[in-house]
C-alpha positions, 0 to 999 in steps of 0.5 A: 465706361462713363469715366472713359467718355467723359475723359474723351470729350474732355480732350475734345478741348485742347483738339478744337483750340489747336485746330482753330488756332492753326486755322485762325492764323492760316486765315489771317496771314493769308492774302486779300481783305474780307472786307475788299471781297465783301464790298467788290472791287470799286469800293472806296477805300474808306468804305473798306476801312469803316467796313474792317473796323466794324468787323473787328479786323483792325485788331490784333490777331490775338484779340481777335482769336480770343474774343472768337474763343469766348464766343464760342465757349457760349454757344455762339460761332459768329456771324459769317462775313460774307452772308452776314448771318449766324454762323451755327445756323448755317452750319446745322442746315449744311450739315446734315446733308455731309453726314448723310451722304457720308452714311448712306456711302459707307453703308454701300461700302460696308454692304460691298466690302466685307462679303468680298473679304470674307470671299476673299479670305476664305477662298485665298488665291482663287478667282474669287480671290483675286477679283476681290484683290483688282477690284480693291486695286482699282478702288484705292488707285482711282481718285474720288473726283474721277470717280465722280466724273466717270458716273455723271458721264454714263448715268448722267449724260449717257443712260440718263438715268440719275440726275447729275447734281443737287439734292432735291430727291433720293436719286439725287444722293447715289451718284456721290454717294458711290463716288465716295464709297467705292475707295472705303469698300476698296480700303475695308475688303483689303483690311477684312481680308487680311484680318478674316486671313489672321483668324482663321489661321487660329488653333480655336478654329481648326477646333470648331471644324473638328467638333463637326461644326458647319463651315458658315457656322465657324466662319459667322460665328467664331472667325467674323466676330473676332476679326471685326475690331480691325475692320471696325476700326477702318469702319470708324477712321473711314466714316471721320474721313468721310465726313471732311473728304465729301468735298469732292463729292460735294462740289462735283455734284453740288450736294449742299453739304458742309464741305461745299461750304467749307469751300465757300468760305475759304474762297471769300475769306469768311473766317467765322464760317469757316472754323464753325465748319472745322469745329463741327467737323472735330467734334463729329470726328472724335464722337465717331471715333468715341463710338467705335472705342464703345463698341469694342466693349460689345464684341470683345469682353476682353476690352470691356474689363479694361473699362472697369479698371 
């Protein structure tokens, strides 16, 4: 097993220099100056000129990627163009406040979907059955951001219940928090369904109801464990999605998370900060995914023995 997670983070490697690269050049070909948008529009020409010489943005791109490279081999991200301090320190502050939204979101995705995939499943072509189907219906049919706006309009301004935006209490995360949990339950119920729908097809099964067993008893016990690699698997490329899709989120309800200053960047050309963004996000991705792969080995011992070969 230890093998095993030492070759994924190794392949974090050619991940983060592909990704920043792409990224790089997008940024450096793109229109504007940081130098023009960090001095404002009545900068004199030569004030921008001494500005993107101290910046290093005279030199060529390649120069450039490849001292940004060997920055961030040790440790450093840079310096933001556009606040003009450390990269990495802004970077940790923001996101906390991502993978929380995205944590407390999934976990009412997980809660919502899979009672109503197992209802689903269980009781195919019932009402429950077909609840369960709509309710997943709507949920990958509606956008996120209208999602959003549809819970500041009734909680916000109508009951006056929830605040609208900000982070400054608990109440403050449940609006974005369903807003992006409500399309993972939609996405997580449809695959439990179909998964939980494959199992209990299964001859082993229709053996444990013959021996007498009850029918909780064979549902939690032998047809929820061997149907949970497929919806741990949603669970876990879900979970890396939801980490970079909070932008919506995060701007709608001005959560002061990573994505909103992904956005930030992008809009003022802050190169540095942007790609400390992107490289977060990978290396969060890929111990997400490297988690999930871990937990195959707890729920079926069939894939554990793999590990040792």
């Amino acid at each position: 097993m230890h093998r095993y997670i030492i070759k994924r983070l190794l392949m974090l490697i050619p991940v983060i220099i592909g990704v920043t690269f792409l990224v790089f050049m997008i940024m450096s070909f793109s229109p504007g100056d940081p130098a023009q948008i960090l001095l404002g529009d009545y900068a004199t020409e030569q004030a921008v000129a001494e500005l993107r010489e101290q910046m290093g943005l005279n030199d060529p791109v390649l120069v450039q990627y490849a001292r940004y490279m060997w920055r961030l081999v040790q440790g450093d991200m840079g310096i933001s163009f556009s606040t003009g301090r450390p990269v990495f320190g802004e970077v940790m502050r923001r996101f906390p406040f991502t993978f929380i939204l995205a944590f407390v979101g999934m976990f009412l995705g997980v809660c919502i979907s899979i009672p109503i995939g197992i209802l689903s499943a269980t009781r195919q072509y019932s009402w429950g059955d077909r609840l369960g189907m709509i309710f997943a219906l709507l949920g990958v049919s509606m956008p996120n951001f209208w999602v959003a706006l549809l819970l500041i309009t009734v909680f916000s301004l109508f009951l006056r219940v929830l605040p609208s935006g900000g982070a400054d209490s608990i109440q403050s995360i449940i609006l974005p928090a369903v807003s992006i949990g409500l399309g993972v339950a939609a996405n997580i119920t449809r695959m439990t369904r179909s998964s939980m729908l494959e199992v209990i097809r299964q001859d082993y099964i229709r053996t444990a109801k013959s021996k007498g067993l009850g029918r909780r008893v064979v549902i939690r016990k032998h047809a929820l464990r061997n149907a949970l690699i497929p919806i741990i698997t949603v669970v876990g490329v879900q979970f890396g999605v939801m980490l970079g899709g909070a932008i919506f989120a995060e701007m709608v309800f001005a959560w002061p998370g990573l994505g909103r200053l992904m956005v930030e960047s992008i809009r003022a050309q802050d190169t540095p900060q942007l790609l400390g963004c992107i490289v977060t996000f990978a290396i969060a991705f890929s111990m997400v995914n490297l988690l999930i792969d871990i937990l195959y080995a707890f729920i079926d011992p069939r894939i554990k023995s793999q590990y040792k070969h």
